[in-house]
C-alpha positions in Angstrom: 12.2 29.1 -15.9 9.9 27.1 -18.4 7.4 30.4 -19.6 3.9 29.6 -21.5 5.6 30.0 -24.7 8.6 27.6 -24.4 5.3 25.5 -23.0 3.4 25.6 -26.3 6.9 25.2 -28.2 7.2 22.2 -26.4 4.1 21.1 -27.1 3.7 21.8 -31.0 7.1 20.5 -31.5 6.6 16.7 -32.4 5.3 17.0 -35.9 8.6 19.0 -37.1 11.3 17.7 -34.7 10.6 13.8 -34.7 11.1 11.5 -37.7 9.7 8.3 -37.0 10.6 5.1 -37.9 8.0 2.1 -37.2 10.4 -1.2 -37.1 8.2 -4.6 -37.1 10.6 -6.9 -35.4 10.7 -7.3 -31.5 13.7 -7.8 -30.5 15.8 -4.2 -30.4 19.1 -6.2 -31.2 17.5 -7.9 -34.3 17.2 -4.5 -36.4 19.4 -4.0 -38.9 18.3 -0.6 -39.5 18.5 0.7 -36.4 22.1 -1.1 -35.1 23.5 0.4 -38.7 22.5 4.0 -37.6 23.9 3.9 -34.5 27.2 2.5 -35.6 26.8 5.5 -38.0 26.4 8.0 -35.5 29.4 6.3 -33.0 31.9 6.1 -35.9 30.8 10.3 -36.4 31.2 11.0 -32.5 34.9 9.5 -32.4 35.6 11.7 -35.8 34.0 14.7 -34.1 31.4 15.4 -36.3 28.2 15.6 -34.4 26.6 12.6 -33.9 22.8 12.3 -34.3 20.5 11.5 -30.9 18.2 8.7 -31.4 14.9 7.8 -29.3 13.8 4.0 -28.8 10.8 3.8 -28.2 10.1 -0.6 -26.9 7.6 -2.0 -24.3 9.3 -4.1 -21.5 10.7 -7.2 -22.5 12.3 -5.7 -26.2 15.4 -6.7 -25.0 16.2 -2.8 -24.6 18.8 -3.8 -21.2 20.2 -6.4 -23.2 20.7 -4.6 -26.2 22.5 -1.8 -24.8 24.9 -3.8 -22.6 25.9 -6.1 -25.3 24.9 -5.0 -28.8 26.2 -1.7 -28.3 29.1 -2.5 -26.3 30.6 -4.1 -29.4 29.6 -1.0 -31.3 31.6 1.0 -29.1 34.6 -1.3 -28.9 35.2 -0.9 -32.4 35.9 2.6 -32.4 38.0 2.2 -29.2 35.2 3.8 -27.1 33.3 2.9 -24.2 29.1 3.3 -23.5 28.1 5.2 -20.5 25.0 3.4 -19.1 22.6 5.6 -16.9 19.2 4.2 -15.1 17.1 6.1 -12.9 16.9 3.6 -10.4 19.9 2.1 -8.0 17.5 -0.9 -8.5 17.9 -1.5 -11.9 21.8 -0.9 -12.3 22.0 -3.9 -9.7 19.4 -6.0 -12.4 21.7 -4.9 -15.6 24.7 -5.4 -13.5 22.9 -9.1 -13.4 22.5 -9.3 -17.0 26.1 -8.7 -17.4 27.8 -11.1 -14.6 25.3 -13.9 -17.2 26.7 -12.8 -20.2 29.9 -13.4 -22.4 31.5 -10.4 -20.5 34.0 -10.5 -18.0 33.4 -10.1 -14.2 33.6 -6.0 -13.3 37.1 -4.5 -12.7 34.7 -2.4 -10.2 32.6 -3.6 -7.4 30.7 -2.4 -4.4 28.6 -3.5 -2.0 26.0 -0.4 -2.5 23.3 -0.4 -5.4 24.6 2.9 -6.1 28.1 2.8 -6.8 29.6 2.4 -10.7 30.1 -0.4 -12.1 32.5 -1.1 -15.2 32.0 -4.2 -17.4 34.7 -4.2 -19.9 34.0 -0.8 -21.7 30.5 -0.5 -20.3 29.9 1.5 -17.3 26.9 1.5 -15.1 25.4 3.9 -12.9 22.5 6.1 -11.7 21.6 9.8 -13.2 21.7 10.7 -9.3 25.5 9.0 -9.4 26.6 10.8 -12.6 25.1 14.3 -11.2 27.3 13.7 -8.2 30.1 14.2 -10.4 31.1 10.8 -11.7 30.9 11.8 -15.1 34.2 14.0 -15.3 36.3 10.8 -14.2 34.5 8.3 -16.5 34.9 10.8 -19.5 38.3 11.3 -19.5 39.6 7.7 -18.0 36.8 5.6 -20.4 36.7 7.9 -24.2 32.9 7.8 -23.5 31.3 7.1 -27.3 28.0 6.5 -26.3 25.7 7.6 -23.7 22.2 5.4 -23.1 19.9 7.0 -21.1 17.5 4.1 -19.5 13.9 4.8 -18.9 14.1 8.5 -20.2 11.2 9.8 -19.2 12.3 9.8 -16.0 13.5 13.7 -16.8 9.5 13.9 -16.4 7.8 11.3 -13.8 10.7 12.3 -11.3 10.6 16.0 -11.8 8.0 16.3 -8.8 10.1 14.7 -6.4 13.7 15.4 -7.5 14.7 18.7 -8.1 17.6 18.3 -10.2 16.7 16.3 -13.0 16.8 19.3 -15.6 20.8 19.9 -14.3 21.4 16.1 -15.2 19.7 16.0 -18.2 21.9 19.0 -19.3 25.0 17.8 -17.8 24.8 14.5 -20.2 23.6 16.6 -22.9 27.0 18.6 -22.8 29.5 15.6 -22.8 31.3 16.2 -26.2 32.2 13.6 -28.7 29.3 11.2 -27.5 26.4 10.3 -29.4 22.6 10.1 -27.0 20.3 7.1 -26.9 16.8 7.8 -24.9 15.2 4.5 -24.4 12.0 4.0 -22.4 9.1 2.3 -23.0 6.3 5.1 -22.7 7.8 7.7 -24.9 4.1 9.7 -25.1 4.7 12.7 -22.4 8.8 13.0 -22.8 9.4 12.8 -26.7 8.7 16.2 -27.4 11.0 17.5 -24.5 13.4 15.7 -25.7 13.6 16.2 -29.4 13.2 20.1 -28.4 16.3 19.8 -25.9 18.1 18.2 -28.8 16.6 20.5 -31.7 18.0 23.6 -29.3 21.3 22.4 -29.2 21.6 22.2 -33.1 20.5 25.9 -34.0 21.3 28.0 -30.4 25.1 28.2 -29.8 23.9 30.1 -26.4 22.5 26.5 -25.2 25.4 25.0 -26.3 27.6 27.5 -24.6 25.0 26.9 -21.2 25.9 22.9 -21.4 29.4 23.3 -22.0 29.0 21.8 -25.5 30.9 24.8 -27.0 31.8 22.6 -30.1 32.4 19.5 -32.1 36.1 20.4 -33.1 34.7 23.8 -35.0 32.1 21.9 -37.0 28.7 23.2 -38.5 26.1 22.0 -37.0 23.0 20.5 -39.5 19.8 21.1 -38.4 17.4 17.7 -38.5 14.8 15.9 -36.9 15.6 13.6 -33.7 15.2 9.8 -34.9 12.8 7.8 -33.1 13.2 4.1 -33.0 9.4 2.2 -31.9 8.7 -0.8 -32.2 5.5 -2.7 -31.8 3.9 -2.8 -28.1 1.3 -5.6 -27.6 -1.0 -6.4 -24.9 -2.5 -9.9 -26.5 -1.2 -11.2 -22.9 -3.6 -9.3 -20.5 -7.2 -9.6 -19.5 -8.7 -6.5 -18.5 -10.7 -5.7 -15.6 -12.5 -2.6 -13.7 -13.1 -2.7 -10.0 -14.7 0.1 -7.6 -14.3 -1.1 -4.1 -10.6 -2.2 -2.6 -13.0 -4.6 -1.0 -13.1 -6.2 -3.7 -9.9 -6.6 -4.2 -8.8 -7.9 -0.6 -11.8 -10.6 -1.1 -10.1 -12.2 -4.1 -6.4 -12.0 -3.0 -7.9 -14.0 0.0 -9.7 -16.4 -2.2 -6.4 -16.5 -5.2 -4.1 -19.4 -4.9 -1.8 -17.3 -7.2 0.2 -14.5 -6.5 -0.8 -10.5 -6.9 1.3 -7.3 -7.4 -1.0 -4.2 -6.5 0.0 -0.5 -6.5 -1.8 1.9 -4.9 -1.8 5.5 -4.7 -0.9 6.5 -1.2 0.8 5.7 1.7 -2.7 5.1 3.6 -4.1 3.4 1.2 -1.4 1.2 1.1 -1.1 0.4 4.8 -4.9 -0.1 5.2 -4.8 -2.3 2.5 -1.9 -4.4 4.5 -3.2 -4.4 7.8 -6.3 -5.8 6.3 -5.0 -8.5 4.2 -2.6 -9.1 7.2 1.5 -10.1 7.4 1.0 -13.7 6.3 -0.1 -12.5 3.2 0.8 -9.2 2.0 3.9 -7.2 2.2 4.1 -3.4 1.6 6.8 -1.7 0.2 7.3 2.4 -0.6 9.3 4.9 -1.0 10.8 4.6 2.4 11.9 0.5 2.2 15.4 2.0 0.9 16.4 3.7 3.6 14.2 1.7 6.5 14.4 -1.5 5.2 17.4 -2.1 2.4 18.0 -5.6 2.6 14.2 -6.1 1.9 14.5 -4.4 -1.0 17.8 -5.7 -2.5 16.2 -9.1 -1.9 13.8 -8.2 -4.3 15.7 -6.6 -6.9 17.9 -9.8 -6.5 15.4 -12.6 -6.4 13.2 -10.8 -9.2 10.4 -12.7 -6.8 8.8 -11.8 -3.4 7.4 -14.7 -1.1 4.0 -13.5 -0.3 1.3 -14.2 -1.8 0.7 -10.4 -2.7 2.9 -7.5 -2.9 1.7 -3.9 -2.5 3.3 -1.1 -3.1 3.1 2.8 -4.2 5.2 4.4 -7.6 8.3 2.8 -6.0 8.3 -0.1 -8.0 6.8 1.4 -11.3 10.0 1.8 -12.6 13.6 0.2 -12.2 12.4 -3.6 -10.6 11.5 -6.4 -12.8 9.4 -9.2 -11.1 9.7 -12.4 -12.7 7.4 -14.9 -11.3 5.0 -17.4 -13.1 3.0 -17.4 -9.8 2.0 -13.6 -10.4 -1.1 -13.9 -12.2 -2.5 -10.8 -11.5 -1.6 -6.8 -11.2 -3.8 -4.3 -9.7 -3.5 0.0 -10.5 -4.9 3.0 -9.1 -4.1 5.7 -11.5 -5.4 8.1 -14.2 -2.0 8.4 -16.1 -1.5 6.1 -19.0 2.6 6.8 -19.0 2.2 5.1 -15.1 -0.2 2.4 -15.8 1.8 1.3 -18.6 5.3 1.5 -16.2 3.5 -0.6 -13.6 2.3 -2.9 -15.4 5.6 -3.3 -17.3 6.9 -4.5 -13.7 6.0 -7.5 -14.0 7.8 -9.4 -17.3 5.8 -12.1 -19.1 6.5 -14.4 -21.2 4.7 -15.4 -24.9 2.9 -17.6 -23.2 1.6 -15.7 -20.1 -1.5 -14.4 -19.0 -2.0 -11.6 -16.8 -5.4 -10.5 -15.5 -4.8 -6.5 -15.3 -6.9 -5.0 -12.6 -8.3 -1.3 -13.2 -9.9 0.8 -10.2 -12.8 2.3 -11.9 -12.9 6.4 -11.5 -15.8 8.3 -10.8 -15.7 12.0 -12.3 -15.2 13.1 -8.2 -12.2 10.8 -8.6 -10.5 12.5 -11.5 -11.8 16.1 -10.6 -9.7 16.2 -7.3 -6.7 14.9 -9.4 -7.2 17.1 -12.0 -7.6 19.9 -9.2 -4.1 18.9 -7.6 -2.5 19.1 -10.3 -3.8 22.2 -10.9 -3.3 23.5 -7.3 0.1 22.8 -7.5 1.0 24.7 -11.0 -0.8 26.9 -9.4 2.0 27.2 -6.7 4.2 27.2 -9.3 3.6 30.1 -10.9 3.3 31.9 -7.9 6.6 31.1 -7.0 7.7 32.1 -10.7 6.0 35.9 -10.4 7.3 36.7 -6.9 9.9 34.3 -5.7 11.2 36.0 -2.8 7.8 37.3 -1.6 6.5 33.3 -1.9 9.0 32.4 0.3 8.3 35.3 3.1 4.7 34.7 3.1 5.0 30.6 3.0 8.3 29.9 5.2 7.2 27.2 7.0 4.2 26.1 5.4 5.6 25.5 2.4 4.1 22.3 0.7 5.8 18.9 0.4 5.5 18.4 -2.9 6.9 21.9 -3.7 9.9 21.8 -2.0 11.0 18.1 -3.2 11.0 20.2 -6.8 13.2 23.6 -5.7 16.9 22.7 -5.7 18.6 24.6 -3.2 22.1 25.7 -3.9 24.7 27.7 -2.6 26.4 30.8 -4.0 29.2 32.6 -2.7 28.4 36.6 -2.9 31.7 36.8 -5.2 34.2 34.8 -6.6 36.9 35.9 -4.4 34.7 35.4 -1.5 34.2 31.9 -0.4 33.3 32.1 3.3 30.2 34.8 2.5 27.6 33.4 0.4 23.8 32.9 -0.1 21.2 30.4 -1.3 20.0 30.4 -4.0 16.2 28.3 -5.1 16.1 26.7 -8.5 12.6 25.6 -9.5 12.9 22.8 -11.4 11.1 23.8 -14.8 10.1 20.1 -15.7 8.1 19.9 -12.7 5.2 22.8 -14.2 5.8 20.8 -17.5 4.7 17.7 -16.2 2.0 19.2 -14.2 0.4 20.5 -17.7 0.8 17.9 -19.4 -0.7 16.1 -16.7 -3.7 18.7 -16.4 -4.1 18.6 -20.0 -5.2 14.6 -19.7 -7.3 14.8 -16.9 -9.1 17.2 -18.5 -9.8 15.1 -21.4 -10.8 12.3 -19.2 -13.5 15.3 -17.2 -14.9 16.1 -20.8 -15.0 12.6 -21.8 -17.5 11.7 -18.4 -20.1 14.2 -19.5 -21.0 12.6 -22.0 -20.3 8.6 -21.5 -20.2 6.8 -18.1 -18.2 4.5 -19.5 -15.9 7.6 -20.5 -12.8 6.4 -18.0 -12.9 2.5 -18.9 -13.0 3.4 -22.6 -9.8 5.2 -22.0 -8.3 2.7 -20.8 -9.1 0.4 -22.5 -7.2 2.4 -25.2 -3.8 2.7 -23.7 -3.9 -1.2 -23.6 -5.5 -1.8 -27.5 -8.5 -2.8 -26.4 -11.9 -2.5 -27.1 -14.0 -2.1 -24.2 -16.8 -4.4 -23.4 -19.5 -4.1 -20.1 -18.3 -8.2 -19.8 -15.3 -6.0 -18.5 -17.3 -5.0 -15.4 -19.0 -8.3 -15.4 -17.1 -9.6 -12.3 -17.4 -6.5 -9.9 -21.5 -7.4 -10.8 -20.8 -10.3 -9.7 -18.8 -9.7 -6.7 -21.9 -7.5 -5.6 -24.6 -10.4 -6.5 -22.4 -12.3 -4.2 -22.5 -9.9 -1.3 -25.8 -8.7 -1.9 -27.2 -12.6 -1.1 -25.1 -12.9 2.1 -26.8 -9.5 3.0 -30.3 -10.6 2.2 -29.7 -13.7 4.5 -28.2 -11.7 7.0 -31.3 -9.5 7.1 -33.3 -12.2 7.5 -32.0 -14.0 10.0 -31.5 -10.7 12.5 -35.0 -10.2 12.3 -36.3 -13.6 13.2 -33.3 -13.6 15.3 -34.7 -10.6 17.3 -38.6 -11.5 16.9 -37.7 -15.2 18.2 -35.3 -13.9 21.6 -38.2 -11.7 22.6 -40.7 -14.3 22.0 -42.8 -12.9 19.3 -43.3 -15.2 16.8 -46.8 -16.8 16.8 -46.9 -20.6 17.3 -45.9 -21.9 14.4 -42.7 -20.7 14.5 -43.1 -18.4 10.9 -42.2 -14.8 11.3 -45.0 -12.4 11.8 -44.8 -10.5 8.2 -47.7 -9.8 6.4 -47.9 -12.2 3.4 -45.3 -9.9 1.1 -43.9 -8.3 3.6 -40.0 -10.4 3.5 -40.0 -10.3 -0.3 -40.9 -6.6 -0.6 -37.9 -5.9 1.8 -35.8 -7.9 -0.2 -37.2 -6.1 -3.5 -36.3 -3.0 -2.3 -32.4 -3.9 -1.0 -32.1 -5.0 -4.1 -32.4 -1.9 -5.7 -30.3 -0.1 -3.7 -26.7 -1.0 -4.9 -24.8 1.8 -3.7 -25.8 1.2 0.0 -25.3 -2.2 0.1 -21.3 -1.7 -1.5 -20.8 0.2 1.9 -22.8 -2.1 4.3 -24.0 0.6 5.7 -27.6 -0.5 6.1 -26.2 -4.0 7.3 -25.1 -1.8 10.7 -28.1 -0.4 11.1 -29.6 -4.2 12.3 -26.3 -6.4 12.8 -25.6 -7.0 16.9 -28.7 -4.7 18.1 -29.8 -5.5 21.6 -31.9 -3.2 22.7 -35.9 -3.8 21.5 -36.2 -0.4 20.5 -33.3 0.4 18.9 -33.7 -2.7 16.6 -38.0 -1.8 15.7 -35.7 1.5 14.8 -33.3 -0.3 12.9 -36.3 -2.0 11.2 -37.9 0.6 10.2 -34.9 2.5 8.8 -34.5 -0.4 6.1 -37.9 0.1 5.1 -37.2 3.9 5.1 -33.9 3.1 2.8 -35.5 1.5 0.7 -38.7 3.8 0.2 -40.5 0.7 1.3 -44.3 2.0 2.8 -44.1 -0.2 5.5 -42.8 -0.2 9.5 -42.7 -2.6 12.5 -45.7 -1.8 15.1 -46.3 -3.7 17.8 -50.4 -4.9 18.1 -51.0 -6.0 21.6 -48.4 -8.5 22.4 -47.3 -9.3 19.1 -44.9 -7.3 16.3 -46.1 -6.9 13.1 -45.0 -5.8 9.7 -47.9 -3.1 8.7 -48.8 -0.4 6.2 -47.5 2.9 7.0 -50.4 5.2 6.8 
């Protein structure tokens, strides 16, 4: 179990475990420095001296995929070795497996018609964390002299931790395959770097670790005790246009009006399949966790085509990882998150070119927003602990109740009662210590958002605006302003026309035909609508007059706009005509 202190080891770690090097060119494969470090640290893994981890640290579209599969390939083949090539997603294996079948590299010596099976190009072989856990990795070290090891979007050790149970027993797995040197490669390094170069650090100066991994030894060597190398390179987001909205409304109103194509992620299930039902099949399509198994051929179509057909694709965390989307006609990306690590990996989803523009759409948080995040998160480490303290009692008192999201994170294995005894055993419940890692880490950024919003209502965008580079300007906001300009016009006419509607059925107008207001009366109601924003976002004072029937229950309907509106005015009826009159 992770305790508080291994927490705040964690956590003050960076400054003496991670020496970083800042490399100016783009591409990964065009770095001399780096491709002569790891040819370094290959050449010492075959030798059997240890060979040093490294951390890459490059924004979608580095060349990271390519770089790996080819670059280091060659690397390998020199020293007679092979590179083992994990990914966290069955998704993305099937994209590299792509890259490969288009490269100089022969056609696989293994196929299958699964996502999730391995794949072997030449001395590269492909496959999934969840395929190498399964125990994959004893046939591919001993048939394949594994050199290198690549670990694909690594922080997946953290952003999968509340949903898969097992990811510290993989990490530590691949950490104790001897004679192989370890390249971490993602593209939001900020929330897993300091796991990893602690892992790493721990298996340089505690033989116990090394002992718990099965990494007894590198043929009796001593180990030196140094800094894990980080790799970044220079993340630019010249190619987006960013903008906040505050109502999905919003959003559903411009997919309808775009002639271009939209990727939105939500953050729910529900909010997902309201959104769908209201844009409707001919234009939206929703995909989630449960297309894989429901729906695979919709999915693989995806992950093939690198396109989808409608004219907007929604979809939850699914896709935030492990699917590229490579379409000119996706000009715009909408999120619904407060965590920079998953904005960042949803927007990388969709690959651009240098000369692409992609309008980024933000939903703007409220403090309530963020507070019930915040308390989630907390709610859940909250669980946590309990767990931790009293295991067994947790379990008694919860059996049955126990929450989703907790039991996604326990791994479940088990144990025989002795090891001659193989018919009598028990399970055992493995929290997975990752899980209250990420939750604090988590809780510790909401926070900062929370303290942020006291003092700046403009404290969410700002932040934001900062994960991206950019500066934030109101213009930002501009268009939602507009949006409600827009709807607050149509409301005014509305409002206008169901009154004289209902003054001229019931035959109250005077002669002339003009409606019986005082001279003001119109204008000051439309005054006072005006200033009411909030209630005019929800519509809710256009129910109180739209398809009324009844006399009285439209004077009522009247009057309650006035009342909204803290107008001093109702709708009394003087002999047998309606007027608009003082209210005393």
């Amino acid at each position: 179990m992770i305790q508080t202190n291994y927490l705040q080891e964690i956590l003050a770690s960076k400054d003496s475990m991670i020496e970083e090097h800042i490399l100016k060119k783009k591409w990964i494969s065009e770095n001399e420095e780096l491709i002569d470090e790891v040819r370094h640290n290959v050449k010492n893994a075959k030798l059997g001296v240890y060979p040093a981890p490294i951390l890459i640290a490059a924004p979608t579209g580095s060349g990271k995929t390519t770089f790996a599969l080819n670059k280091l390939s060659q690397i390998a083949q020199e020293q007679q070795g092979s590179v083992l090539f994990l990914s966290n997603r069955a998704a993305l294996i099937a994209q590299q497996k792509n890259i490969k079948k288009t490269s100089k590299m022969p056609t696989p010596s293994v196929s299958s018609e699964s996502l999730d099976e391995v794949y072997i190009f030449e001395n590269v072989i492909l496959m999934t964390y969840q395929k190498f856990f399964r125990g994959v990795n004893e046939l591919t070290e001993k048939l394949y002299n594994i050199r290198c090891i690549v670990l694909d979007e690594a922080h997946f050790f953290l952003s999968d931790a509340p949903f898969n149970s097992y990811t510290k027993d993989i990490l530590e797995r691949i950490q104790g395959i001897k004679n192989a040197m370890r390249i971490y490669i993602t593209a939001t390094p900020e929330e897993v770097e300091q796991l990893i170069a602690y892992l790493e650090y721990n298996i340089q100066i505690n033989e116990e670790h090394r002992k718990k991994i099965g990494l007894c030894c590198f043929d009796d060597q001593v180990f030196n005790v140094y800094p894990i190398k980080k790799y970044s390179f220079p993340a630019s987001y010249d190619y987006i246009t960013l903008k906040f909205f505050s109502d999905w409304n919003m959003i559903e109103s411009l997919v309808k009006q775009s002639s271009d194509k939209w990727m939105i992620f939500v953050s729910s299930k529900k909010e997902g399949n309201v959104l769908q039902k209201k844009l409707g099949n001919e234009i939206a399509e929703y995909i989630d966790a449960d297309t894989k198994s429901k729906k695979p051929m919709r999915l693989q179509s995806l992950v093939r085509r690198k396109k989808f057909s409608s004219k907007a694709l929604i979809c939850t965390s699914v896709l935030d990882s492990g699917i590229n989307i490579e379409d000119l006609n996706v000009k715009y990306v909408v999120i619904d998150t407060a965590n920079s690590v998953q904005a960042k990996q949803m927007l990388g989803r969709k690959r651009h070119d240098d000369h692409e523009n992609i309008t980024l759409y933000v939903r703007q948080m409220n403090k309530k927003d963020v507070l019930n995040i915040y308390t989630n998160s907390r709610r859940r480490r909250d669980e946590w602990c309990e767990y931790e303290q009293r295991p067994v009692a947790y379990l008694q008192n919860n059996w049955g109740k126990i929450p989703e999201s907790f039991q996604k994170a326990v791994a479940m294995y088990i144990m025989p009662c002795n090891i001659n005894d193989q018919y009598n055993a028990y399970i055992r419940f493995v929290p997975n210590p990752y899980y209250r890692y990420k939750l604090s880490i988590d809780m510790g950024s909401y926070e900062k958002i929370l303290d942020a919003m006291e003092e700046d209502d403009d404290a969410f965008a700002k932040i934001v605006c900062s994960w991206f580079g950019k500066k934030f300007d109101p213009a930002m906001k501009q268009e939602q302003d507009d949006f409600d300009k827009e709807i607050e016009a149509e409301f005014f006419q509305q409002n206008e026309e169901a009154i004289d509607r209902f003054l001229r059925e019931n035959g109250l107008l005077e002669n002339k035909g003009e409606m019986i207001f005082d001279s003001d009366g119109i204008q000051k109601l439309n005054e006072g609508l005006k200033t009411f924003k909030e209630v005019l976002k929800g519509n809710e004072a256009k129910k109180l007059i739209r398809y009324e029937k009844d006399i009285r229950r439209v004077k009522a309907s009247i009057n309650a706009l006035f009342d909204y509106n803290s107008l001093p005015r109702k709708l009394e009826k003087k002999g047998n005509i309606w007027k608009v009159v003082p209210k005393e």
